[in-house]
N, C-alpha and C positions, 0 to 999 in steps of 0.2 A: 513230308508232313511230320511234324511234331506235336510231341504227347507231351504234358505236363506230368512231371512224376507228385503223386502222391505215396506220402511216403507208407500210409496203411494199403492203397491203390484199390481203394473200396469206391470213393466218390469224389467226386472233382472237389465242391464245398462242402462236404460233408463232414464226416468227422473220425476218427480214431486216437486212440492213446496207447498205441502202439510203437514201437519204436526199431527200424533196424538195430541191432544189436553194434554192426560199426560205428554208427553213427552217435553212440552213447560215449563216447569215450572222450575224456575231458578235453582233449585239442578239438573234437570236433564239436562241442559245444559251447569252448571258448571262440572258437571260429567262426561259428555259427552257419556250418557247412557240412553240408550232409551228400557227397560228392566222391561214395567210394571207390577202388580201384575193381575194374573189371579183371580178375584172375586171367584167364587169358590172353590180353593182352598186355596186361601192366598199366594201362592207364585209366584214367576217371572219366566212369560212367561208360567204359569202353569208344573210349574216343574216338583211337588211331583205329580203330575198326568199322568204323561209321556209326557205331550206335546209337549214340548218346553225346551229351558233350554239359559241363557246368557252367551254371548261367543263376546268373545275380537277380534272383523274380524280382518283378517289375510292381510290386505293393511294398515299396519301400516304406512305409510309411503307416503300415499296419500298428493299432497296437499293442501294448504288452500284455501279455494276458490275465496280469494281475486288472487290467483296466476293463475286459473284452473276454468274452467266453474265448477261450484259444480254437475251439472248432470252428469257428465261423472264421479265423484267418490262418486255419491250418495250411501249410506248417510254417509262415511266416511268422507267430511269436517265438518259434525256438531256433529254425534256421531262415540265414538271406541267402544261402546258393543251396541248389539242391539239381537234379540230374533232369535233364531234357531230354529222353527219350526219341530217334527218329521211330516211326511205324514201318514194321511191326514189333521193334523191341518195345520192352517194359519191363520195369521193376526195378528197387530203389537203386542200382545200380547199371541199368537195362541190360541185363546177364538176362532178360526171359523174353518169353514172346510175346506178343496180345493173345486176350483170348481169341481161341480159333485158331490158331496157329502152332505150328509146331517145327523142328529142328532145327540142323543149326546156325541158320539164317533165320529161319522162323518165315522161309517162304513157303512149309506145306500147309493147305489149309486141313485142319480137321475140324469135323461136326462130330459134339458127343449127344447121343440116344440114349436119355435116360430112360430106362424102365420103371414097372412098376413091382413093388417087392414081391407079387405073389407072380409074377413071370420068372422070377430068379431061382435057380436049384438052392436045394437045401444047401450044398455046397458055398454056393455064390453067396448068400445070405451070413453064411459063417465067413466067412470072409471080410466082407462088409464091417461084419461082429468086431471082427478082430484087430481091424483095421482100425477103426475109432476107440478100440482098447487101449492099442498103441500109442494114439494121438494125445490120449489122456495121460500115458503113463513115461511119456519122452516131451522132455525138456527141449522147449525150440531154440535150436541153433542160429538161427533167423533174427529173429525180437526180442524183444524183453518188454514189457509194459512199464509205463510211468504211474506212479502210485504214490507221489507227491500230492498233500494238500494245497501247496502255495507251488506255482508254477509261475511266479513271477520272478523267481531268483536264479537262474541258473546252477549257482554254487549249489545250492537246496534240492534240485533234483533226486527224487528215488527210485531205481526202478528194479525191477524186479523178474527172475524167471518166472515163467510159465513154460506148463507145457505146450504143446499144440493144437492141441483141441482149448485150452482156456486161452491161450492169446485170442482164437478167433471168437469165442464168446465176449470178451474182452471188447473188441469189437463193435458189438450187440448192444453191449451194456453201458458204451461209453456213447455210441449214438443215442441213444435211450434214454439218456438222463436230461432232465427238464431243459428248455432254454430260458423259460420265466415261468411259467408256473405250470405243475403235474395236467392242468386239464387242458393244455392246449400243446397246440403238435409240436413233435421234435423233429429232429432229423431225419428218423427213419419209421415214423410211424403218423399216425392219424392227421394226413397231407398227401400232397399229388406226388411225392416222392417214397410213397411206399413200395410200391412194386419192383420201379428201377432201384432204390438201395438195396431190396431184398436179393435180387435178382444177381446183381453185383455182390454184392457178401455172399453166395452160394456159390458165384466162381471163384472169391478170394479163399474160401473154405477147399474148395475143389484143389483148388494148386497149391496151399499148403498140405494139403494132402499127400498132393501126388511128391511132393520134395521131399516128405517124411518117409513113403512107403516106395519109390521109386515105381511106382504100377501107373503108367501114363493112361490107362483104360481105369483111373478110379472114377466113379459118380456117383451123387447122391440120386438112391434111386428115390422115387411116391410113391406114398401109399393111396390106393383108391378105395377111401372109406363107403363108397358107394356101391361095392363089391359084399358089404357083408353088414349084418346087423349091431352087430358088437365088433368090440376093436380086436378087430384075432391074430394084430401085431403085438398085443399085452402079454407075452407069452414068455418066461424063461429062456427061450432062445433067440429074443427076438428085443424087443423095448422094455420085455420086463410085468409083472405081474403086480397090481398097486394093492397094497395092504390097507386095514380100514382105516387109516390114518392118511391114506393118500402119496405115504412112502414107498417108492419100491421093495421088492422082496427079494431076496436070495432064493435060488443063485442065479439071480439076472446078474450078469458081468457089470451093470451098470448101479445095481445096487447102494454101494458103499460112496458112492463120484458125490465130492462137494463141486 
């Protein structure tokens, strides 16, 4: 069985403006092929391994995004080949597994058990802390975001670092943005596609994560606001203490984050 590689791998028709970072590079957007080489074996989309293999999608005919919100024919306004994935690999080159899966075949299944924050030791929770410090403060090796006003030109294209924590906001924010007007639903919100987009951008978040910090046990844990009267996550060590202005306060770590 074959997976369609999306190149954000958040939603089949959904959306992102995100970008491998290979696949930024002027042969592959004069190519219009987004069809990297899998590091261990040397070939595309790790072929000669079974992985994957590049394949000319079949919306020829999509079109250009200067005509057509580009998310609704991601990623056919910027590339026509792109990586087809066999299951259980994935990822824009299928170097990873699906979710659920793990090593290096990607034939173990794992379940992850999230908890909830007030289950976690003090310890665990500083961890957590730190780890999303990190995300914010390291440049993704991975992407780069597109932050071109005209996306109809190829030449014209801009994109830009981010760290890892704002690619996946990045994300968020690109689903998010109107498809005709502010009062009616987008992509990932006020529609039957809320729960499955969100649900998906929590694992896309998960496993950039886990490629940042190498800790395959990373998860976002919940909070059960039904455990307490006030928010007793608002705390300095924790999400942070809101000043009367509604800004975070120091020394929440998270204080100072545009």
């Amino acid at each position: 069985m074959a997976s369609r590689l999306l190149l954000a791998s958040v939603l089949v028709s959904s959306t992102a403006s995100q970008f491998p970072r290979v696949c930024t590079q002027p042969s592959a957007l004069t190519s219009r092929t987004c069809c990297p080489v899998w590091e261990q074996d040397g070939s595309a989309c790790g072929e000669k391994s079974g992985r994957g293999w590049c394949q000319t999608q079949a919306d020829l005919h999509a079109p250009e995004p200067s005509r057509r919100d580009f998310r609704v024919a991601w990623p056919s306004g910027f590339y026509r080949r792109v990586c087809m994935c066999n299951s259980p690999f994935s990822g824009f080159d299928c170097s990873e597994c699906r979710d659920g899966y793990r090593g290096a075949r990607c034939q173990r299944r794992v379940l992850t058990v999230r908890r909830a924050l007030h289950e976690m030791s003090r310890a665990e929770r500083q961890r957590f802390v730190n780890q999303l410090v990190l995300a914010k403060m390291t440049v993704s090796q991975r992407y780069v975001i597109l932050v071109s006003g005209n996306t109809s030109d190829p030449s014209g294209y801009t994109f830009q670092d981010a760290s890892v924590y704002d690619v996946c906001t990045w994300v968020h924010y690109v689903a998010a943005k109107p498809i005709q007007t502010r009062n009616e639903p987008n992509f990932a919100h006020m529609g039957p596609a809320f729960t499955v987009w969100h649900r998906n951008y929590l694992l896309f978040f998960e496993k950039e994560m886990r490629h940042l910090t190498g800790d395959e046990g990373f998860y976002v844990p919940y909070w059960n606001w039904t455990l307490a009267p006030t928010c007793d996550i608002c705390t300095d060590g924790l999400m942070g203490r809101n000043g009367p202005s509604g800004t975070l306060l120091p020394p929440s770590p998270f204080a100072n984050w545009e």
